[in-house]
C-alpha positions, 0 to 999 in steps of 0.5 A, a space after each residue: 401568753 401561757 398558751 404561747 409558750 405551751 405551743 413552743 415547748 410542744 414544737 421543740 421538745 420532738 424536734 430536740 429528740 428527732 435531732 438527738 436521734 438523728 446524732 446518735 445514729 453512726 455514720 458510715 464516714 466515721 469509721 475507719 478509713 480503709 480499702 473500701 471506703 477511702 474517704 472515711 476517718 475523720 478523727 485522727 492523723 493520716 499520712 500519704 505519700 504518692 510516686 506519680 509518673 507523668 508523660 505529658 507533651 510539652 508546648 508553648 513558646 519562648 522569648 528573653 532578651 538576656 541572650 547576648 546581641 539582638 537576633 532574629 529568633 531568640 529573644 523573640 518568640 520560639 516555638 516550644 513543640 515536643 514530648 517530655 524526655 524526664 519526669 520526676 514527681 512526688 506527693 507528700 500529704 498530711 491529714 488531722 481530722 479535717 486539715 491538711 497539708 500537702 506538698 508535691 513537687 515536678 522536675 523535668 528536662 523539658 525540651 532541648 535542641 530548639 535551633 535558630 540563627 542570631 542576627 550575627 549570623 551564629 547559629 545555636 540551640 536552646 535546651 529548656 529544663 524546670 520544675 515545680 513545688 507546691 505547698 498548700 493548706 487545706 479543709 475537707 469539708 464534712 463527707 456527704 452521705 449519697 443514698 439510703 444504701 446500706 453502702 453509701 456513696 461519699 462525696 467530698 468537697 476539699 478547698 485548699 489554698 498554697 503557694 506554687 514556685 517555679 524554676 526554669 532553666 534556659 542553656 544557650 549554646 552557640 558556636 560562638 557563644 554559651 550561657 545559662 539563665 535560672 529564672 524563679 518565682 512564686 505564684 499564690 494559688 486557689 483550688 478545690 479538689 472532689 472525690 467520689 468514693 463508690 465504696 468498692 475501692 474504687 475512687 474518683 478525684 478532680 482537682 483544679 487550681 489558678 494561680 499567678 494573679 499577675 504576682 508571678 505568672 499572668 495566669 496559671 492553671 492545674 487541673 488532674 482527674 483520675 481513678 484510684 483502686 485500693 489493692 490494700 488498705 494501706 496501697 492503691 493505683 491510679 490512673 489519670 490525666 494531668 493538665 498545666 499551663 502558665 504564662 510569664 510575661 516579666 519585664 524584671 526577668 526579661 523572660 517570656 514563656 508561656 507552657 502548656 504540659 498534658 499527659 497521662 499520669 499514673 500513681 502509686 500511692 501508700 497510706 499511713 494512719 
């Protein structure tokens, strides 16, 4: 039994002064954040507040049965097939240690002017405008060392978990009848986010979510990539590509719609720590 605990003891007692060895020695994702080396902080606040512009195409289809009388297109399905004419986003996000809070919001004049012809005969347009707001919480996931360099590439892993709501606006314009409709709802949301920093300013973001889970769209999907330079610690630029597609299908509403949006994207964005 002596023996026994006499080889234990000499099996921790190294590998207990390797470890604290190993604890004392800095990392490089300690230091402050700054131009090169973005993804460092992790003790104390950081605020960043990003002005995104977006130019996506917009495609998808459109249906309601609120439009007055039965038609032939309207109320049916119409095709959605054009660029975007407006586009207005912002971001907004908060950082202490590694919990986060991030808000970002998108409005736009979708499309406009979607002719069709009632059964009745009146002949009309549909302009089609909406936005977007997300809020999530989320945790960055220790920052990963990538090689024995004396600048070292850093990886990490931000899951995150929020709510999305939506507000689509239908005009309907005929030369017998005008109407508007305001649809809203709310999807709850799950996604990751990855960076790279390559500590030379130069950082790689990936983003993914879904959301809806049949609670407020059948489905929705946002996935962004892009590639920030820091021109100061505290400003950079990025450019990038974003993705956004949903499906409503609601019987309550008596809205059937269904958008894709895909475009460049580039950000400007200013960092407060």
């Amino acid at each position: 039994m002596l023996a026994v605990l006499v080889l234990f003891c000499l099996a921790v007692v190294p590998a207990t002064r390797v470890s604290a060895d190993a604890s004392e020695t800095p990392r490089v994702s300690d230091a402050s954040s700054s131009r090169t080396c973005r993804l460092c902080g992790n003790q104390g606040w950081e605020v960043k507040l990003a002005v995104p512009l977006w130019i996506p195409t917009v495609t998808g289809s459109l249906g309601t049965a609120r439009a007055e009388g039965p038609d032939r297109d309207f109320g049916q399905q119409l095709r959605i097939d054009s660029s975007i004419r407006f586009a207005m986003m912002a971001e907004l996000s908060m950082r202490y240690r590694a919990w986060g809070l991030r808000v970002d919001t998108f409005g736009a004049s979708l499309t406009s002017a979607i002719g069709f012809t009632t059964a009745g005969g009146d002949f009309g347009h549909v302009d089609v405008s909406g936005g977007m707001l997300r809020m999530a919480a989320s945790y960055r996931v220790p920052v990963v060392e990538l090689g024995r360099f004396a600048r070292p590439l850093l990886l990490s892993f931000v899951p995150y978990l929020g709510t999305r709501a939506y507000r689509i606006g239908v005009g309907y314009e005929g030369q017998n009848t005008d109407r508007d409709e305001v649809f809203k709802w709310w999807d709850p949301i799950v996604g990751l986010s990855v960076h790279i920093d390559f500590r030379i300013g130069l950082v790689v973001h990936t983003e993914c979510d879904v959301g809806g889970f049949g609670l407020g769209n059948e489905v929705a999907w946002w996935f962004a990539h892009s590639l920030e330079y820091g021109f100061l610690d505290w400003m950079s630029a990025s450019l990038g590509w974003t993705f956004v597609r949903f499906e409503q299908d609601s019987n309550q509403r008596n809205l059937d719609l269904t958008l894709s949006m895909s475009g460049p994207q580039v950000t400007l964005s200013f960092y407060i720590q």
